[in-house]
Residue, then its C-alpha position, 0 to 999 in steps of 0.5 A: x500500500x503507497x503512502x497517501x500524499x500530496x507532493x510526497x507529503x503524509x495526507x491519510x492521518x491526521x497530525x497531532x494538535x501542538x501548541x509551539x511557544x517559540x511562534x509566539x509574536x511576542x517572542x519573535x520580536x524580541x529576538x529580532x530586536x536583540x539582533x538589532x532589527x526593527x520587528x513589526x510593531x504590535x501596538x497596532x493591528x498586524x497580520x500573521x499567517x502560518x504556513x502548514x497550521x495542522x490542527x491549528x493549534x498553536x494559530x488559535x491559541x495565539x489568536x486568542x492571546x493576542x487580539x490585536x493580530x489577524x491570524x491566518x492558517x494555511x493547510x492542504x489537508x481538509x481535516x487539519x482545517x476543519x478542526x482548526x475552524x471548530x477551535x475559531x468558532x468554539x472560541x469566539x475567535x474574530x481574529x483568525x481564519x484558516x484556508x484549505x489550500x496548497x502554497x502554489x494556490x495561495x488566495x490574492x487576500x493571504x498577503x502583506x504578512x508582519x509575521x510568516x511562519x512555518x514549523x514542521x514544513x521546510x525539512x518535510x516537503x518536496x522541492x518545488x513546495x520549498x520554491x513556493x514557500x520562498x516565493x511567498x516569503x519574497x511576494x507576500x511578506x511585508x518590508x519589515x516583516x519576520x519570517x520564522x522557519x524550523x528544520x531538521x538540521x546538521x550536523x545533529x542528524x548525521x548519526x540518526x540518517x539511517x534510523x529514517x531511512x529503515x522506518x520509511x523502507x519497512x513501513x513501505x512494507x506493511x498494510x494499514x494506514x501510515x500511522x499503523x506502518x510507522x508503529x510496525x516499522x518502529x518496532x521493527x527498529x527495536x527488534x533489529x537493535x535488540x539483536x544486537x546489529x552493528x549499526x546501532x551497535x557502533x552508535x549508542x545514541x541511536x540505540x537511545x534514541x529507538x526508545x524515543x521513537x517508540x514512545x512517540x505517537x503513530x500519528x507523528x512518527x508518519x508525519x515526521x519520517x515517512x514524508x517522501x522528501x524528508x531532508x536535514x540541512x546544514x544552516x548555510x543551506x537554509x540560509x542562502x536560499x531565503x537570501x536568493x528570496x530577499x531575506x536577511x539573516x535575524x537570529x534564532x530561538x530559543x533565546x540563547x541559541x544567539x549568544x554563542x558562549x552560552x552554545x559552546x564551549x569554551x575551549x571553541x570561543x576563541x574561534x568565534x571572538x575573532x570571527x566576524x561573518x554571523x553566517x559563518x558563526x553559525x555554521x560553526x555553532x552547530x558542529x560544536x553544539x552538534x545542532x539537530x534542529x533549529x529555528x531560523x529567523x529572517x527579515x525582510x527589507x530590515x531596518x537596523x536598530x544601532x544602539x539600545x536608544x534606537x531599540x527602545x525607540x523602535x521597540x519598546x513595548x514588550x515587557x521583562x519580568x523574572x521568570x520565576x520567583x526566588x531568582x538568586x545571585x550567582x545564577x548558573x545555568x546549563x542549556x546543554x553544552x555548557x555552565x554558564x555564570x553571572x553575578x554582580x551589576x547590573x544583574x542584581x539591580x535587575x533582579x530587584x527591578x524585574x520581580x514586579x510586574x515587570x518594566x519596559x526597556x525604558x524604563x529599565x534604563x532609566x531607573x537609577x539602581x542600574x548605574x553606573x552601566x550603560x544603556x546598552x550595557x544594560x540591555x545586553x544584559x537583560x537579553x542576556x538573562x532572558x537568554x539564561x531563563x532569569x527573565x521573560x519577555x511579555x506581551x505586556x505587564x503580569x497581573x498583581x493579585x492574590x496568587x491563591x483565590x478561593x473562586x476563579x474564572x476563566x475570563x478568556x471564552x477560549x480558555x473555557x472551551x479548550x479546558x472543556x473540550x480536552x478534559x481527559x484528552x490525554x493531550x497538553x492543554x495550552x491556555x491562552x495570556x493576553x498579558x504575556x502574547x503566549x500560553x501556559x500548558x497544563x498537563x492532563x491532570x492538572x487542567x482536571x484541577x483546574x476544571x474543578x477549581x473553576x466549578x466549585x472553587x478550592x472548598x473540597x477541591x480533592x473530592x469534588x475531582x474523585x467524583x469528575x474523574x469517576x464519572x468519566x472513567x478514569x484511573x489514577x495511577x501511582x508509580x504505574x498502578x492503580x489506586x483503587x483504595x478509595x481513601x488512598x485515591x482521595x489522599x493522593x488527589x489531595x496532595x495534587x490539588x495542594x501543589x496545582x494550589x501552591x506552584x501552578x495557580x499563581x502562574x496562572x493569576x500572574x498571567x491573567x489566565x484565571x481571575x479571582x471571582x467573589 
């Protein structure tokens, strides 16, 4: 049985529904600025479109976390479309859409994009839709505007090449739908490795890495490796292709993957202190980090912003905050290759500046516990902690109130009909922030909390949440079996509503995600 395909592309199961943080505007304009390029402004109305939405997803969420936005997404499959229309209307979104549609077929009016984006796309479809895709960066994309693009890249893959191509010659094999043959082909590749072949005898990390597959669902095992022209790419590859479209270079996410001695390490800096060509740091970047994926941004006809003063002239509506309380210095961090350190000013001013609600570049600058640095010394700081996951950047200010309310509500219709409908989904649920232009996601349990939390407030919370889950048939697990005592299943609760209470409720309130009702 042939794969079902549009250009070589996985059409007969759907994707699985995501929600990818890093499509934020919010975050997009951030570190476009920290790489001294004019984002788009969101203190007016913009236009958004994501190339390849699936189940829409990360596009509605977005929609519903920032309103001033029109979003805009596009898919060829009829079903990835429907179901993100039912998640615009249950939520009372106006500001977003979707089209069914190929990128050679775009409608006249998906046009004059602030932000163009595309995740899952680039490394997983043919050559002639990657052609469509820079024509649309080069027509449809406004001057000025960002494009973020995500792909499978090198040298991180080099090792797992083969792991690819063995599911996509084996599924070829197999009867059933696409997720069914990459379930088989999955096993398939244990077998083979459990017996010992010398593939995976000779590379232990894709011995490791055959668990991952097979914990993984079927659905985005056939969408990630059965596409017909799966490919990886090395960053000059990507990158000299939208240049031939008009774009520029703009950075990268996540945030650190901008500063290179938080990438590397030290033994290699040196070499990037006197390399002065970002491509060609880049490009050097991913073989000391052994990069696999990466998220690109490029820009459009970009307007450079020289100094910290241009920045927050041009920029300076978003908002910096801590990123969790408690922030102490010295504050070390790993983000996977390397420890990285800070202490001292203007890092502890910062600290105590940004533990509120949190403050513009302006005014951050501006207030006299961060002398005697510069401005620019300043701001390069708070990327830099932004970078180290210290501070976060926001759509605006966080929420001031009682971080633990007996009632709360949803105020956002959306949140509401996405908690009702995922309940016990076994899926993430993203809620949706107007305060910081993203989401926060609860894992299953924790939305079943909330749910509760938002009926009946804090008063029995553990009680009323064995009843839900009771009437829905669901079982409590603990270290791998059932709780079927049913004091034991109620303490257990307990004690989950009483962290949901003291760790993920205030995140929540901060966020203006649930508000206190009387």
């Amino acid at each position: 049985m042939a794969i079902a395909e549009s250009a070589g592309y996985v059409t007969d199961v759907a994707y699985i529904p995501g929600f990818y943080p890093q499509l934020a505007p919010t975050g997009i304009r951030h570190v476009a600025a920290l790489n001294r390029v004019v984002p788009p402004s969101a203190t007016r109305p913009y236009r958004y479109v994501e190339l390849g939405c699936g189940l829409g997803r990360s596009l509605v969420t977005l929609a519903a976390a920032n309103p001033r936005g029109q979003f805009i997404g596009v898919d060829i499959n009829p079903v990835h479309t429907a179901h993100a229309a039912k998640e615009i209307a249950a939520g009372g979104l106006e500001n977003a859409r979707v089209v069914t549609a190929d990128f050679a077929h775009l409608p006249d009016d998906v046009r004059d994009a602030d932000f163009l984006v595309l995740h899952g796309v680039w490394s997983w479809v043919a050559p002639d839709v990657r052609a469509d895709i820079l024509r649309i960066a080069s027509e449809r994309l406004s001057p000025g505007g960002l494009l973020l693009v995500s792909y499978n890249a090198m040298p991180g893959w080099a090792h797992l090449l083969p792991i690819r191509g063995i599911l996509r010659q084996y599924a070829a094999l197999r009867q059933g739908d696409s997720a069914s043959r990459a379930r088989d082909a999955a096993a398939y590749l244990a077998f083979v490795r459990d017996q010992g072949a010398k593939y995976f005898q000779d590379n232990p990390g894709a011995a490791k890495y055959v668990d991952t597959i097979r914990s993984l669902d079927p659905r985005y095992l056939a969408h990630e490796y059965l596409n017909e022209h799966w490919t990886s790419f090395y960053f000059s590859e990507v990158a000299a292709q939208f240049t031939s479209a008009g774009l520029v270079f703009a950075g990268s996410l996540p945030v650190h993957a901008n500063f290179w001695d938080l990438c590397v390490a030290p033994g290699f800096q040196d070499l990037f202190r006197t390399t002065s060509d970002r491509l060609v740091t880049e490009a050097h970047k991913d073989f000391c980090a052994n990069t696999m994926f990466r998220w690109d941004l490029f820009a459009k006809e970009p307007r450079a912003l020289p100094d910290a003063a241009a920045r927050i002239r041009e920029a300076d509506d978003l908002v910096y905050h801590l990123a969790r309380p408690g922030v102490t210095l010295p504050y070390t961090v790993n983000l996977g290759v390397v420890n990285s350190t800070v202490q001292g000013q203007p890092y502890a001013a910062l600290l105590e500046l940004l533990a509120g609600p949190g403050k513009r570049l302006s005014e951050i600058v501006a207030d006299p516990r961060v002398a005697p640095s510069s401005p620019d010394e300043v701001v390069r700081a708070v990327d830099a902690g932004v970078a180290m996951r210290m501070f976060e950047v926001a759509a605006g200010p966080l929420v001031e109130a009682d971080p633990r309310p007996r009632r709360v509500g949803l105020p956002l219709r959306f949140n509401r009909a996405l908690l009702e409908s995922e309940l016990f989904g076994g899926q993430p649920v993203p809620l949706a922030s107007t305060a910081t232009g993203s989401a926060v996601t609860l894992g299953d349990f924790d939305a079943a909390i909330l749910s509760t939390l938002v009926d009946g407030g804090t008063d029995g919370l553990a009680e009323r949440l064995d009843a839900l889950m009771t009437s829905r048939q669901r079982v409590l697990n603990h270290e791998g079996k059932p709780v079927t005592d049913p004091a034991e299943r109620v303490a257990r609760l307990r004690t989950g509503c009483e962290a949901f209470v003291a760790n993920v409720l205030p995140l929540l309130v901060r966020q203006g995600i649930v508000v206190a009702e009387a």
